[in-house]
Every structure is written in structure tokens, then in C-alpha cells.
C-alpha positions as CSV (number, residue, x, y, z in Angstrom):
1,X,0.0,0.0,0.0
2,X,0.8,3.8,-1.0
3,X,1.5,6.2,2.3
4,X,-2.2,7.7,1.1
5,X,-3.7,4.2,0.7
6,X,-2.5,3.7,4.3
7,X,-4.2,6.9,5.3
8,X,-7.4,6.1,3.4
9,X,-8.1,2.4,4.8
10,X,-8.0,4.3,8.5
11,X,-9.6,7.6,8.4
12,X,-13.3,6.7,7.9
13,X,-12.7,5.7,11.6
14,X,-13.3,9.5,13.0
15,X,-13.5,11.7,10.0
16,X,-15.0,12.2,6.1
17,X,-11.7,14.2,4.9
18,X,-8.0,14.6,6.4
19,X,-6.9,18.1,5.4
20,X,-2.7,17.9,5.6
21,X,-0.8,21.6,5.6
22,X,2.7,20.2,7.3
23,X,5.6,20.2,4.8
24,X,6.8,17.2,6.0
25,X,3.5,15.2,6.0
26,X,2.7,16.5,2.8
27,X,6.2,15.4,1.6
28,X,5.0,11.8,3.0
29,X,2.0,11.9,1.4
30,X,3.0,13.0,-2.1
31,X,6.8,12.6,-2.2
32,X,7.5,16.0,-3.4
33,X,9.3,18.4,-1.2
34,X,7.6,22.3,-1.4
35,X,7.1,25.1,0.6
36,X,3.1,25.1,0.1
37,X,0.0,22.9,-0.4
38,X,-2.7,21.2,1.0
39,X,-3.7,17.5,0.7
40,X,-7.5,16.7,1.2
41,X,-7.8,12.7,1.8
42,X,-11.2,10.8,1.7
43,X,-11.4,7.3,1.5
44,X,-12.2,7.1,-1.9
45,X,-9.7,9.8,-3.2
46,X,-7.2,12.6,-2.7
47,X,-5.9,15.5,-3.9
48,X,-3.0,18.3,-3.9
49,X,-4.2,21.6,-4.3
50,X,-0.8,23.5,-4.9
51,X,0.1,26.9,-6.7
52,X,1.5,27.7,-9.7
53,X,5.2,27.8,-8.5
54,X,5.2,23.5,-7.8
55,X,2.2,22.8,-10.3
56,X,4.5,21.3,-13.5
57,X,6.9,19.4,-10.4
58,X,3.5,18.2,-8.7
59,X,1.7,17.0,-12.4
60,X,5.4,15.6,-13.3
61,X,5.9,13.9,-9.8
62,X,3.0,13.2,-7.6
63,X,0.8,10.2,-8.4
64,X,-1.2,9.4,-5.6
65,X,-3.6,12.4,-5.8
66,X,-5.3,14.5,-8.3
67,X,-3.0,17.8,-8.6
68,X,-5.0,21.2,-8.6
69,X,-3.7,24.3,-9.6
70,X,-4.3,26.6,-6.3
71,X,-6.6,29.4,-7.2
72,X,-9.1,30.3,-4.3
73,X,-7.7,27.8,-1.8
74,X,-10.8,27.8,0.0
75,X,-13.9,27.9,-2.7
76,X,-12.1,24.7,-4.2
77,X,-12.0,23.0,-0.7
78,X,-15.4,23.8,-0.3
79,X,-16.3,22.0,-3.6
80,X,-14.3,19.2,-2.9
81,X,-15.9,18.2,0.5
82,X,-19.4,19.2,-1.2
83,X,-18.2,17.0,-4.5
84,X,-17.6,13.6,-1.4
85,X,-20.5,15.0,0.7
86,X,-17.8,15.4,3.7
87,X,-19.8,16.1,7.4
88,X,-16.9,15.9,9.3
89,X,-13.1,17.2,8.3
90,X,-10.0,16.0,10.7
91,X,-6.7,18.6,10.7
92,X,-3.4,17.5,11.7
93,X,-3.5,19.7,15.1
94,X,0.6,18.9,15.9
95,X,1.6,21.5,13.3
96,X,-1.4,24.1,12.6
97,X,-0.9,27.7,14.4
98,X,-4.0,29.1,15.8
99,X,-4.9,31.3,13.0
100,X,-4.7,28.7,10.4
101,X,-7.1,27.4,12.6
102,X,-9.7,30.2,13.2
103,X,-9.4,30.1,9.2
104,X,-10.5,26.6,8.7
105,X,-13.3,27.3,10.8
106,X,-14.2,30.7,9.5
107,X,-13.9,29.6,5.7
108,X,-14.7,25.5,5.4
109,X,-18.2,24.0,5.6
110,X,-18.0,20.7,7.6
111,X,-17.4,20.2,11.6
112,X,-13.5,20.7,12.0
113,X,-12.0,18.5,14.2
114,X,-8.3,19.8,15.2
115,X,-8.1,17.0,18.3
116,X,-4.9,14.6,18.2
117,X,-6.8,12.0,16.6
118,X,-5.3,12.6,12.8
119,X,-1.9,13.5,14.1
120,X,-2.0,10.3,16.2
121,X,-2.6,8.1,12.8
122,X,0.2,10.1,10.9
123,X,2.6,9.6,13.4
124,X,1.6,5.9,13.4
125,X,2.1,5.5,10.2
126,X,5.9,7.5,10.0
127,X,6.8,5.3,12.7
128,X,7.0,2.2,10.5
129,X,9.4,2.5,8.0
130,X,8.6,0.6,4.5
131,X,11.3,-0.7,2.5
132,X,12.2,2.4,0.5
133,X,12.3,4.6,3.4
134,X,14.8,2.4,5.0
135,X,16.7,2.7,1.4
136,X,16.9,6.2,2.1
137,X,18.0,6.7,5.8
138,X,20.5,4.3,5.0
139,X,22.0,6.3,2.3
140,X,22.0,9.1,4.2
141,X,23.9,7.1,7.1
142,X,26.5,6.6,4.4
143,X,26.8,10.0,3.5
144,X,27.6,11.1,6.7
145,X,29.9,8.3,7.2
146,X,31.7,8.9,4.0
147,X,32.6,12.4,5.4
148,X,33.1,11.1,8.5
149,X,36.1,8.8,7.3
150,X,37.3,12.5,5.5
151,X,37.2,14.9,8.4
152,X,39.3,12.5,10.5
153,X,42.1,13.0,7.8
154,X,41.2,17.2,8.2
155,X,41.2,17.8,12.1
156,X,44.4,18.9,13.8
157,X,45.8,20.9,16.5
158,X,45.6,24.6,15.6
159,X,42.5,23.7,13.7
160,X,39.2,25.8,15.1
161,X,35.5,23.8,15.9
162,X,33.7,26.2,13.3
163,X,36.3,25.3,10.6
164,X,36.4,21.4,10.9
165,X,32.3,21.5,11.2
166,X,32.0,23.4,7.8
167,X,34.2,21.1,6.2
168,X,32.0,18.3,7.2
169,X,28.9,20.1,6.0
170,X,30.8,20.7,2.4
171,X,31.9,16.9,3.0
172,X,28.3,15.6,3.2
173,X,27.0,17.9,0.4
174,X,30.0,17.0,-1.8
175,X,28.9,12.9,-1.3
176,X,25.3,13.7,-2.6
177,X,23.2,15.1,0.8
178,X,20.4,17.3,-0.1
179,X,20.4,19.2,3.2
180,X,21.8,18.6,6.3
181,X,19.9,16.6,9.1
182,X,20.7,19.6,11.9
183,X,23.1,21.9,12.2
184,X,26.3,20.2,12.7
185,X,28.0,20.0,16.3
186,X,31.7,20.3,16.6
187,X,33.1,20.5,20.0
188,X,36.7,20.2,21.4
189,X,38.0,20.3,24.7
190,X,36.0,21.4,27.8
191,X,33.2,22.5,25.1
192,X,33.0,18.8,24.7
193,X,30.8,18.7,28.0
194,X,27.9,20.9,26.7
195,X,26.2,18.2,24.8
196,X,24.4,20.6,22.5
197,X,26.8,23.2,22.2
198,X,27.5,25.2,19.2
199,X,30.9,25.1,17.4
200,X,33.1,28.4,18.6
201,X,36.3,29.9,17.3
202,X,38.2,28.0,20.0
203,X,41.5,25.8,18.3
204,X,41.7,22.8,18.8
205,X,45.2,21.3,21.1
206,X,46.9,17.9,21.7
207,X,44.8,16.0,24.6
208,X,41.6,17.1,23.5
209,X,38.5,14.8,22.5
210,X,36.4,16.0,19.9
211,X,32.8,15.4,20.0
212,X,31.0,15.3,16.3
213,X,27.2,15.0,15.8
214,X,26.0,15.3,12.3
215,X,23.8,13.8,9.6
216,X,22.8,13.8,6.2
217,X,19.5,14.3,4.7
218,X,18.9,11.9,1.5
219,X,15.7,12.2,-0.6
220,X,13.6,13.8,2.4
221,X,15.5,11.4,5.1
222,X,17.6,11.8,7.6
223,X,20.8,10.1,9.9
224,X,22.6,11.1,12.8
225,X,25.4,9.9,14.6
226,X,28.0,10.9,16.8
227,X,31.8,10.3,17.2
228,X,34.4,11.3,20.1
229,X,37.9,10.9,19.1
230,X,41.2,12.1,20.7
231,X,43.7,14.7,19.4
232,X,47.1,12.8,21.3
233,X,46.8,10.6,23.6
234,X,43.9,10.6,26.2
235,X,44.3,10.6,30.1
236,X,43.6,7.3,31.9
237,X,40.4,9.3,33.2
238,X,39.4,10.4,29.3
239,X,40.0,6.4,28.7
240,X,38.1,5.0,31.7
241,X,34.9,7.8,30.7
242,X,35.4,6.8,26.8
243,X,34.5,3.1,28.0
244,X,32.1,3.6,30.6
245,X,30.0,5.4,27.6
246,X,30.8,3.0,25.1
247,X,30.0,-0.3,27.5
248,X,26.7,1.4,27.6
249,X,25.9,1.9,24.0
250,X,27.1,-1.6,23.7
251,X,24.7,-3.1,26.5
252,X,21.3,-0.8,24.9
253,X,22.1,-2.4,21.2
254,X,22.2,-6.0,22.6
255,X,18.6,-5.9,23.4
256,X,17.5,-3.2,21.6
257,X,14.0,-4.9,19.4
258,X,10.9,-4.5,18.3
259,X,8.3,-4.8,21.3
260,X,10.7,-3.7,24.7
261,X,10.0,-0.5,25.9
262,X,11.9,3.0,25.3
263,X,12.3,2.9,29.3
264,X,13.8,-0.2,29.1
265,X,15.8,0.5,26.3
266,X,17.4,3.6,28.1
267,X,17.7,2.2,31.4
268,X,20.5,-0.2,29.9
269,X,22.3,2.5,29.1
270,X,21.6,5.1,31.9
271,X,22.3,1.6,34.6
272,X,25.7,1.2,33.6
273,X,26.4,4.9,34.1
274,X,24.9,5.4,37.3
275,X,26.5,2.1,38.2
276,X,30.0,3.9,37.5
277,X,29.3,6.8,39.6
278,X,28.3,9.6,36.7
279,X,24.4,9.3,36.5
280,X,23.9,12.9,36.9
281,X,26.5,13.3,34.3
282,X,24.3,11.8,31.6
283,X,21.5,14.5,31.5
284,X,19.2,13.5,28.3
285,X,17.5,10.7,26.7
286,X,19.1,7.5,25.6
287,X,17.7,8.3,22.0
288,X,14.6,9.3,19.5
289,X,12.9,8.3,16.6
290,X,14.5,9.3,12.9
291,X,12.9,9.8,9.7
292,X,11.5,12.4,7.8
293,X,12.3,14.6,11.1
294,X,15.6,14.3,12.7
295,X,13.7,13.9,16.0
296,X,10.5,12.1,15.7
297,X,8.0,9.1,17.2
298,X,9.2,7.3,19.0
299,X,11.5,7.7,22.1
300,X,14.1,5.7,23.8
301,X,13.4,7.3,27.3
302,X,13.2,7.3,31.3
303,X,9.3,8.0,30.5
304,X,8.6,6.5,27.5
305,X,6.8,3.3,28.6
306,X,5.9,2.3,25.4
307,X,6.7,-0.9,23.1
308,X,8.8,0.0,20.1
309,X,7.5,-1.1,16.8
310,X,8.9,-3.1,14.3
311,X,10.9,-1.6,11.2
312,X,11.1,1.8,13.8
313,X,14.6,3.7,13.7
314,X,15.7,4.5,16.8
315,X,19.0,6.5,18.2
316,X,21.3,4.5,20.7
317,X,23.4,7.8,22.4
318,X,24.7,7.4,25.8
319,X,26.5,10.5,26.9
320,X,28.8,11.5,30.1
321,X,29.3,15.2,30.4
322,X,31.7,16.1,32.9
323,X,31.2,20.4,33.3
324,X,34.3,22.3,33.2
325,X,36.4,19.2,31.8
326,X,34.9,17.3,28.9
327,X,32.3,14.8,27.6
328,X,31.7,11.7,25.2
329,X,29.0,10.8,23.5
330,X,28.8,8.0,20.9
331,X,25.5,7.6,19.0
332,X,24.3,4.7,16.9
333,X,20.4,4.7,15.0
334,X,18.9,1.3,14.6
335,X,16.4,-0.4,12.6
336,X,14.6,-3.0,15.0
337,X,13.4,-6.3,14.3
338,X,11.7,-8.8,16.0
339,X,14.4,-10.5,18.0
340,X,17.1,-7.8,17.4
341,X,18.1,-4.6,15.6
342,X,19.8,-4.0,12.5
343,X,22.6,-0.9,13.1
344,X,22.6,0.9,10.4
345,X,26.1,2.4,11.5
346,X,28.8,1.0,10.1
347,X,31.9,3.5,11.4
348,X,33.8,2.3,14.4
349,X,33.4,3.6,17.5
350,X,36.3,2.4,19.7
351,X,38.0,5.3,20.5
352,X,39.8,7.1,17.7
353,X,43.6,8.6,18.2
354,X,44.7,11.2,15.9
């Protein structure tokens, strides 16, 4: 089944018509990437109302819904719903502002329902990845890793965290990315313990560990990983944190599967580095859901109580963070399976010297 057949065989449940405004579900939907559109499902049909700037791309490209040139966005909603003889009309609530809202209602004839309900169902559906998806996020896992392998031969002492993470961006665009999953993190030294700091003007010197988190977007999806290596030789206290992080990432991917829980899941992880001492130290989630978004459905988390579904992608990130000092972080993303997970990254993570 088509993402739209999908959506189709479910919404009759709670609604006549599914109206999608999100750029990235309408990206799902119709497999084009723009900046505008709407896509009105019924169970019967659907369609892509878009304006002239995408309408030869959407008539070339999209084939699971009737293009319409945009005219008076409205008027041709109305005749659409009147055409299927819609009572009710579902909204994706997790992305629509307000005053798109107060439009809808002002401008569409039907009961609007803008409850969870249809942004449940997407969310459902983005969680399980088919076979061409998982095509994708795996080429852009070897993107990144391609420049990955490059940047190692790039970063030296004297070298500054803004310029090796903009020759990692031009790395991953060179090897065929079409954006970049989030804006790249390159840390060095004590910077290393902010986990989500932002690259500075600082040089890089001998005994630091450099923390990279990056990823490649490939047709619409996305990777992410993270690598801490070591400019020099590291301390025996760099060392003994290096394996305390990495013994944990190893632990998570052993049982990491379809059906445990994203509690479970992190509390591998998060067990092993309490167990050392440094549980306050690891401050965030074990990992999230990749896709279409960089962070979506579902969650590897304390609170996330949740089974994880079959054919989900999943982050495996363990961090310690030790303020003033450094920190490590090595991330993994999965695909899981019953029984097991398939890691979709391939580059090593014992500690790198350079």
C-alpha cells in the first residue's frame, strides 16, 4: 500500500476528509518536497491543491492524488468536501498555528475536528518505515559516514570547531546530501561537556577529545550519529569515561528490538552509568525516533513506557558530560526487528587517536 492508501483504509474511523498543511507530512504523502500545499484525503480519493510555483513538479511527480492548480484555496476545498459529501473534516492539530485554525473554521463547511486524533494516525504510520524509506536513511547514514572517514584526515591541532564543522557540511553535500539533518555539532575540549553546544572559534590542542554530531538528509531522510575521538593521547580518566559510555551503547544495542519499551531501552544505558558513579552526568534521553524529522516518534526514554514497533529507527546515544572538563557521546540509530536490531552504522566507535 501507498502512504495515502494507508491513510485512506483508516480515516473513515473518526472523519469524512483529512486536510494535511505540514511540509513534511505532505512530503509523506506525495513525495515532493515544497514550501506550500494542501492535501485533502477521503477514502475514496485525494488531492493536492498547490500553486503555480510546484504545479508542473507536482503534475510531473505526484501520483497518488489528483493535482490542482491553487486558485481560491478555499472555494475549491469547499467543492471538494461538497463534491464527497464530507460532514466531518480531521486537521493534523501537531503542526497548525491558531490562526490557520480560526481560518478553517471561519472559511470551510464541515465540523473541524483539530483533536490529536489525525496526528495520532500520521505519526503511526511515520513510525514504521517501509522498505524504500529504510533505502533512504540508510544512504544518508552513508553519507555522513563517507565524510566522517574525511574529516578524521582534516582535524588537527591549531584547527578551530567552526572550521572542521563546515568542512564536514561541504563533505556531506559534496557525497550527494540534499540538506543537512541539523546543524552540525563540533566541540573540542572542555566545550565537549555541553552536549548541545554550538561550534566556537576556539583551536583545537593535543589531549583534546572531539565530540562530532552530524547527519545527512537523503531524498527527504535523515541520519545522525555521533563520534568522540582524541587529538594525542587521552588521560587514563578520558580512557576510563570513553569506556564507561561506550560499554553502555554496547549493553542498549544487545537488546534493543521491536516490542521492549523506550524505558527499558534507556535504562540499559543510563544503569551502567549510574553504576560507574556519573548518572547525573548523563542529563538526556538515551535516543529518538529518525525519519522524515531528525527527531521524531518514538523515544528511547526514562518516560517513554511504550513498546517500540517493528521496522522503527531509533537513536542509541549514551553520553557522560563532565562540566568544566569534557564529555563523550557515541550515538548509533537502529532499525529494530523482532528479535534484534539491524545498526545501520557501520563506522567504528572504539576510541579514535589522531
Amino acid at each position: 500500500m501507498t502512504n495515502i492508501e494507508k491513510l485512506q483504509a483508516r480515516i473513515g474511523e473518526f472523519c469524512d476528509c483529512a486536510i494535511i498543511t505540514s511540509s513534511v507530512n505532505r512530503r509523506y504523502f506525495t513525495d515532493m518536497k515544497s514550501s506550500a500545499g494542501t492535501v485533502l484525503v477521503f477514502s475514496d480519493a485525494a488531492y493536492l491543491i498547490i500553486d503555480f510555483r510546484y504545479i508542473e513538479k507536482a503534475r510531473e511527480k505526484v501520483t497518488d492524488c489528483e493535482v490542482i492548480e491553487q486558485q481560491r484555496l478555499f472555494h475549491q476545498i469547499n467543492g471538494l468536501l461538497k463534491k464527497h459529501g464530507v460532514k466531518t473534516i480531521a486537521i493534523e492539530s501537531d503542526y497548525l498555528t491558531v490562526s490557520e485554525l480560526i481560518d478553517f473554521k471561519a472559511n470551510l463547511k464541515g465540523k473541524i475536528k483539530a483533536d490529536k486524533e489525525l496526528s495520532r494516525l500520521i505519526t503511526s504510520l511515520r513510525t514504521v518505515k517501509d522498505d524504500d524509506e529504510i533505502l533512504k536513511i540508510k544512504k544518508a547514514q552513508e553519507i555522513a559516514e563517507l565524510a566522517f572517514d574525511e574529516i578524521l584526515k582534516f582535524i588537527e591541532v591549531g584547527k578551530t570547531e567552526r572550521e572542521v564543522a563546515l568542512r564536514l557540511d561541504s563533505l556531506m553535500f559534496e557525497q550527494g546530501a540534499e540538506a543537512l539533518s541539523f546543524e552540525t555539532i563540533v566541540l573540542s575540549g572542555k566545550n565537549t561537556s555541553m552536549p548541545h553546544g554550538v561550534p566556537t572559534n576556539k583551536k583545537i590542542e593535543y589531549g583534546d577529545f572531539v565530540l562530532m554530531d552530524f547527519g545527512a538528509v537523503y531524498d527527504g531522510y535523515h541520519s545522525d550519529m555521533t563520534r568522540t575521538v582524541c587529538i594525542g593521547n587521552p588521560t587514563d580518566k578520558q580512557k576510563r569515561i570513553y569506556d564507561i559510555v561506550l560499554n553502555a551503547q554496547k549493553e542498549s544495542l544487545k537488546i534493543a528490538r521491536a516490542g521492549i519499551s523506550g524505558s527499558q531501552l534507556d535504562s540499559a544505558a543510563r544503569s551502567i552509568i549510574i553504576g560507574e558513579g556519573y548518572g547525573k552526568c548523563f542529563g538526556h534521553s538515551l535516543g529518538h525516533g529518525v525519519g522524515l524529522e531528525i527527531h521524531e516518534y518514538p523515544n528511547a526514554s526514562p518516560n517513554f513506557d511504550y513498546g517500540l514497533l517493528e521496522n522503527s529507527v531509533v537513536t542509541i546515544e549514551p553520553g557522560i558530560y563532565i562540566e568544566g572538563e569534557f564529555g563523550v557521546r557515541i550515538e548509533d540509530f537502529v532499525l529494530l526487528k523482532e528479535g534484534g536490531c539491524e545498526n545501520l552504522t557501520k563506522a567504528p566507535k572504539e576510541l579514535i587517536i589522531l
